[in-house]
C-alpha positions in Angstrom: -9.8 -147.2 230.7 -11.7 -149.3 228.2 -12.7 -147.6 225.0 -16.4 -146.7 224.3 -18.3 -149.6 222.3 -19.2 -148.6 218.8 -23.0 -149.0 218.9 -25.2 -150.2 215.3 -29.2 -150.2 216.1 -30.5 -152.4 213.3 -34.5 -151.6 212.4 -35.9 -153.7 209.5 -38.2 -152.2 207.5 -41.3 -153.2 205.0 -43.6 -150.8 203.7 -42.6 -148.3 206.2 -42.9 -144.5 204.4 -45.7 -143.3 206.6 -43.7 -143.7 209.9 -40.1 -143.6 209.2 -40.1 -139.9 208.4 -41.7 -139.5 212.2 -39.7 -142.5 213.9 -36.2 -141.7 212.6 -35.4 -138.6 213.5 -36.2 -139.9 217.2 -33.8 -142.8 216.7 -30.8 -140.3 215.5 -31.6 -138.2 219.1 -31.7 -141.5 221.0 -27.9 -142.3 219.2 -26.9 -138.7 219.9 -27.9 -139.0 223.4 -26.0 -142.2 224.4 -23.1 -140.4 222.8 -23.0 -137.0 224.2 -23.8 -139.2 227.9 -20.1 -141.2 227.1 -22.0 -144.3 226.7 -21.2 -145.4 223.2 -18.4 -144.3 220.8 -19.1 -141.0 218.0 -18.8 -143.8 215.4 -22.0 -145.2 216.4 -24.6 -145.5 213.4 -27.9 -146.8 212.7 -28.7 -149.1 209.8 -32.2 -149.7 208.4 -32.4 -152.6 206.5 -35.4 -152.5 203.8 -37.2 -155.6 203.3 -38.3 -155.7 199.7 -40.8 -152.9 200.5 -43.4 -152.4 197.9 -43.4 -148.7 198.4 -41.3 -145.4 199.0 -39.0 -147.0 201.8 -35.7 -147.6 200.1 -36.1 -143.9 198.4 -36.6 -142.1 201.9 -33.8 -144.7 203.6 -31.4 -143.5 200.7 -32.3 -139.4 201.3 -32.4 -139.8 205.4 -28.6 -141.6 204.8 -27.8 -138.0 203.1 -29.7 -136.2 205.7 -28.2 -137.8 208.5 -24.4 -139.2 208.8 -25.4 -141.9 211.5 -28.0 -143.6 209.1 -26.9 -145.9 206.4 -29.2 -148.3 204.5 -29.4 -151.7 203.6 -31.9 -153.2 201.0 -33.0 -156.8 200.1 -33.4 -158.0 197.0 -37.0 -159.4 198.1 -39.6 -159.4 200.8 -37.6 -162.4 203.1 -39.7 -162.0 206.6 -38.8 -159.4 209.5 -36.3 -162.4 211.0 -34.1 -162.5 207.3 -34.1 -159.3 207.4 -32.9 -158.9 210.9 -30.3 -161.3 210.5 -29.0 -159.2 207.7 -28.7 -156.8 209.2 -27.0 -158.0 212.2 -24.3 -159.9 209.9 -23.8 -156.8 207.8 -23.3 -154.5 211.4 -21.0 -156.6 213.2 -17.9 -155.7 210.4 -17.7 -152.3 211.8 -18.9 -152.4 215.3 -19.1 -154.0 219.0 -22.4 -154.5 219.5 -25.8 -154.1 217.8 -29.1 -153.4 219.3 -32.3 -154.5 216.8 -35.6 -153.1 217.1 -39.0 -152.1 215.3 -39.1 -149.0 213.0 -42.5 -148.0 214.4 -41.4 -146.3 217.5 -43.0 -148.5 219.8 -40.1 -149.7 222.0 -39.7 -147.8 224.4 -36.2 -146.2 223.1 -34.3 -145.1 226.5 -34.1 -148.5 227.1 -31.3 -149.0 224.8 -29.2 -146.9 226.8 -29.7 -149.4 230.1 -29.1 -152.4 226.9 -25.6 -150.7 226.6 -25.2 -150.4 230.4 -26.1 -154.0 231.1 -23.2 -154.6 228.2 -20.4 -152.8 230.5 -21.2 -155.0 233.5 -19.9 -158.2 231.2 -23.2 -159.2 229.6 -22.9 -159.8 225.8 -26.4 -160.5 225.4 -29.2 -157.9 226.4 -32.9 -158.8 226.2 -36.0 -156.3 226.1 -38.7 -157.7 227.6 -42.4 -156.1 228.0 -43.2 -154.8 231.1 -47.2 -155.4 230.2 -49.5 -155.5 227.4 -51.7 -152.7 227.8 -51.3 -151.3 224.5 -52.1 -154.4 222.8 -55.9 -155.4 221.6 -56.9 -158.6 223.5 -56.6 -160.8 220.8 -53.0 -160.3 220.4 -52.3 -160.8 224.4 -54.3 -163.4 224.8 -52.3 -164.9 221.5 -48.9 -164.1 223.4 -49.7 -165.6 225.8 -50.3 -168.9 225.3 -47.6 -168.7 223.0 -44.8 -168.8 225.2 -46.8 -170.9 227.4 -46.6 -173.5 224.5 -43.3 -172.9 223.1 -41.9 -173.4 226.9 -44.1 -176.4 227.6 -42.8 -177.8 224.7 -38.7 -177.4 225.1 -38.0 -174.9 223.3 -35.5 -171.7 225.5 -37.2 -168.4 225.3 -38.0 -165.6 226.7 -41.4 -164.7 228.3 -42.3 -161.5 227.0 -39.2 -161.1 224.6 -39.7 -160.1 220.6 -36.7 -158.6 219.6 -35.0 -155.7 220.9 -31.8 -156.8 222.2 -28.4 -156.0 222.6 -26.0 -158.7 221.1 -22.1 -158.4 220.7 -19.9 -158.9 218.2 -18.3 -161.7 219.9 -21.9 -163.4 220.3 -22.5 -162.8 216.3 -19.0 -164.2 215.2 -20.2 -167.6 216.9 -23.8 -166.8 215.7 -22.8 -167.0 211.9 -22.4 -170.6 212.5 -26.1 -171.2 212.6 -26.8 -172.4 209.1 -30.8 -172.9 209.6 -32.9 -171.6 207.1 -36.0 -171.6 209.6 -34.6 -168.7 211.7 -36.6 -167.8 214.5 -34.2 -165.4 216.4 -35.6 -165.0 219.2 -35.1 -169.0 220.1 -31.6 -169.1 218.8 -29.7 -166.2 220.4 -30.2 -168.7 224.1 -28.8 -171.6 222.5 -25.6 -169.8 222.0 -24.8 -169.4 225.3 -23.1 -166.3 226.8 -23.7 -164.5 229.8 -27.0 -162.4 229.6 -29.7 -160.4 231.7 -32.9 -158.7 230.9 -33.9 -155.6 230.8 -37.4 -154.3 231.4 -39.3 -151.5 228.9 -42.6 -150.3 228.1 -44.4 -150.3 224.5 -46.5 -147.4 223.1 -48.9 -147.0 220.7 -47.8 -147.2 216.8 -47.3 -143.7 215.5 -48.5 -143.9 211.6 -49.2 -147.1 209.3 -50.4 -149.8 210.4 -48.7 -153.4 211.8 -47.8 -155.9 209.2 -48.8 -158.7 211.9 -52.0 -159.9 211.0 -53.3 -163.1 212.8 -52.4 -165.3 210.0 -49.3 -164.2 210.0 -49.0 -164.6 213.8 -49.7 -168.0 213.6 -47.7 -169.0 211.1 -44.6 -167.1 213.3 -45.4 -169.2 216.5 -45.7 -172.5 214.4 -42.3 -171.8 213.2 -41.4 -171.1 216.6 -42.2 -174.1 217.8 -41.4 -176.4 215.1 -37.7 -174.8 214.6 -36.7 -175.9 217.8 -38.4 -179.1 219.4 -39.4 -182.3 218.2 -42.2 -182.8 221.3 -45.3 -182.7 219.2 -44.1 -185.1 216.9 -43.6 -187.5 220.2 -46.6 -186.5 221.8 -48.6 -187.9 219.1 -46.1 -191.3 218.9 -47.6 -191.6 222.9 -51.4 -191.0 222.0 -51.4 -193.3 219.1 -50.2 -195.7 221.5 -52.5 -194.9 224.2 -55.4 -195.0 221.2 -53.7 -198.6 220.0 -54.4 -199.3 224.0 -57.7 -198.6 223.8 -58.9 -200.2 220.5 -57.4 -203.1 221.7 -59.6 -203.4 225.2 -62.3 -202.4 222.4 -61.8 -205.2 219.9 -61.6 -207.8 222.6 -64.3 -206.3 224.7 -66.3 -206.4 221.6 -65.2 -209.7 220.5 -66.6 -211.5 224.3 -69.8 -209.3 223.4 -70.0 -211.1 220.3 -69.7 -214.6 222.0 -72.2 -213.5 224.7 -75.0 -213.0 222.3 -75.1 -209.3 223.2 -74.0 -207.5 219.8 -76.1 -204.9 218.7 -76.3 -202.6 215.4 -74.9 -199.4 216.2 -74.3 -197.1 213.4 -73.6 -193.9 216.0 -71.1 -195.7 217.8 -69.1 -196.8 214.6 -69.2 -193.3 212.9 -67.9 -191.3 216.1 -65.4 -193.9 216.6 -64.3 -193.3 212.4 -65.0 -189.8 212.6 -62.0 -189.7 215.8 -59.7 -191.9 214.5 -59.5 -190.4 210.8 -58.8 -187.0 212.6 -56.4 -188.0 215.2 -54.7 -189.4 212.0 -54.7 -186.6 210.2 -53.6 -184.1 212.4 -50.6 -186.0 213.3 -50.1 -186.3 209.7 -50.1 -182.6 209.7 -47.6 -182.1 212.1 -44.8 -184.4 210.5 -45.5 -182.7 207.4 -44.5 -179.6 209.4 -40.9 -181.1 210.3 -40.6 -182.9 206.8 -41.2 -179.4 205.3 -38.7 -178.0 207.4 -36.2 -180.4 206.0 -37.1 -179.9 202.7 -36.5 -176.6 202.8 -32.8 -177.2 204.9 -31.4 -179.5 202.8 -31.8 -176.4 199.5 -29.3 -174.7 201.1 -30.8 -171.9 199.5 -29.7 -168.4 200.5 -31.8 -166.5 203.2 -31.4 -162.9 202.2 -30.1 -161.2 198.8 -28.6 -158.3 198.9 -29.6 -156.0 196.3 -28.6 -152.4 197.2 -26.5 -150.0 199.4 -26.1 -147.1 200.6 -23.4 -144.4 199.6 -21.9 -144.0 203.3 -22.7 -148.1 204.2 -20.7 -148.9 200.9 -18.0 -146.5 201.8 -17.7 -148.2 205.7 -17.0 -151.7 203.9 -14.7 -150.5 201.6 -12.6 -149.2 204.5 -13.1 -152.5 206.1 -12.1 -154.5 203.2 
């Protein structure tokens, strides 16, 4: 009989004291549930990884760690992005487990679904993605915004999944080969499919944040899918290599179809004509202008080799697991 898995759920967190008093105690049942049900080994833990919050987090992540001997805590030098701080997370975890599953710290996910994650991991599948069943909950600028998003990213090349953010079940087999991804642009949810490995979905349902509020503003979400799609295809960049030579097509029939005009006798003044023709070309221009600078920014910040998380602090029982390791 094949031992039970040794489960880590990896929650980032930034600026989280109003909801993780609430969200994890319900976490720690969830854990004790999967355990008492022979689904995942007593060692099982949870490990909440603060992102350089700016208020009470790391103070209430230290005393729940006391409180509770599944929680330990991880905490990063700086604010680094929910993605840094997931990876850290999941390359801190995989020491002392099998798998990991990462999710939000506002209670949202729907949190039986981990159990079917772990499931879908005993049938042979070493990667587990949550995916929305709907987006009900959601006001309509952000479902209208998702969307077209992975319309977009798809359209463009990139290998996602519809309806996937990140709560998913990776192994530790999947993360030893995942290390290997040196990027600094990490957008997770685009790499974990380019590692391969057999995988499956599984469906769950969102509810409403229970304190705080997001940290996802609109700005933020753009900046998240233009990362998204930049980190993983080079399509707008050729796109606008065709139009400019579709444009070049058409100025030519212009220039020479004005030139015959000219010969004709039937050149008039037309200071309309000129200025929307200016006015479209200087923008066309500098849009794609925009997006190269997009990829040359990227490689910019690549070729630093700069590190993408620090960490700063620890706690008690999490330093205590890796000197047993070690």
């Amino acid at each position: 009989m094949n031992p039970l898995p040794v489960l880590c759920v990896v929650i980032p967190c930034y600026n989280e004291e109003k909801v993780l008093p609430i969200t994890a105690p319900m976490f720690v049942s969830e854990l004790n549930k999967m355990i008492e049900d022979g689904r995942v080994d007593g060692k099982s833990s949870i490990l909440f990884v603060n992102d350089g919050s700016g208020d009470n987090t790391w103070q209430i992540i230290q005393e729940l760690s006391k409180e509770y001997e599944s929680i330990r805590g991880l905490s990063l030098s700086r604010n680094r992005g929910q993605q840094n701080a997931l990876l850290a997370g999941l390359m801190e975890a995989k020491a002392f487990c099998d798998i990991t599953i990462t999710t939000d710290c506002d209670g949202q996910n729907e949190l039986a679904a981990m159990g079917r994650m772990v499931d879908a991991y005993k049938e042979g599948y070493e990667i587990v993605y949550g995916v929305r069943k709907d987006r009900k909950n959601d006001p309509f600028f952000k479902r209208f915004f998702s969307e077209w998003f992975y319309r977009i990213v798809r359209f463009l090349g990139a290998e996602i999944i519809k309806n996937h953010a990140d709560y998913r079940l990776v192994s530790s087999k999947v993360l030893d080969e995942f290390e290997d991804f040196r990027e600094v642009n990490i957008f997770l949810r685009g790499m974990f499919p380019l590692v391969g490995f057999e995988s499956t979905i599984v469906e769950y349902s969102m509810d409403k944040r229970l304190a705080g509020e997001t940290h996802y503003s609109p700005t933020k979400m753009m900046g998240f899918a233009l990362d998204g799609i930049t980190s993983f295809t080079i399509r707008p960049v050729r796109a606008f290599t065709v139009l400019g030579f579709i444009v070049s097509l058409i100025s030519l029939i212009g220039i020479i179809w004005t030139i015959i005009d000219y010969f004709c006798g039937n050149t008039v003044s037309g200071y309309a004509s000129i200025v929307c023709i200016l006015c479209f070309m200087a923008g066309f221009q500098l849009v794609g202008i925009g997006v190269i600078g997009e990829y040359v920014g990227k490689i910019y910040m690549e070729i630093k080799h700069r590190p993408r998380y620090i960490i700063a602090d620890r706690t008690d029982n999490l330093n205590e697991s890796k000197a047993k390791i070690d």
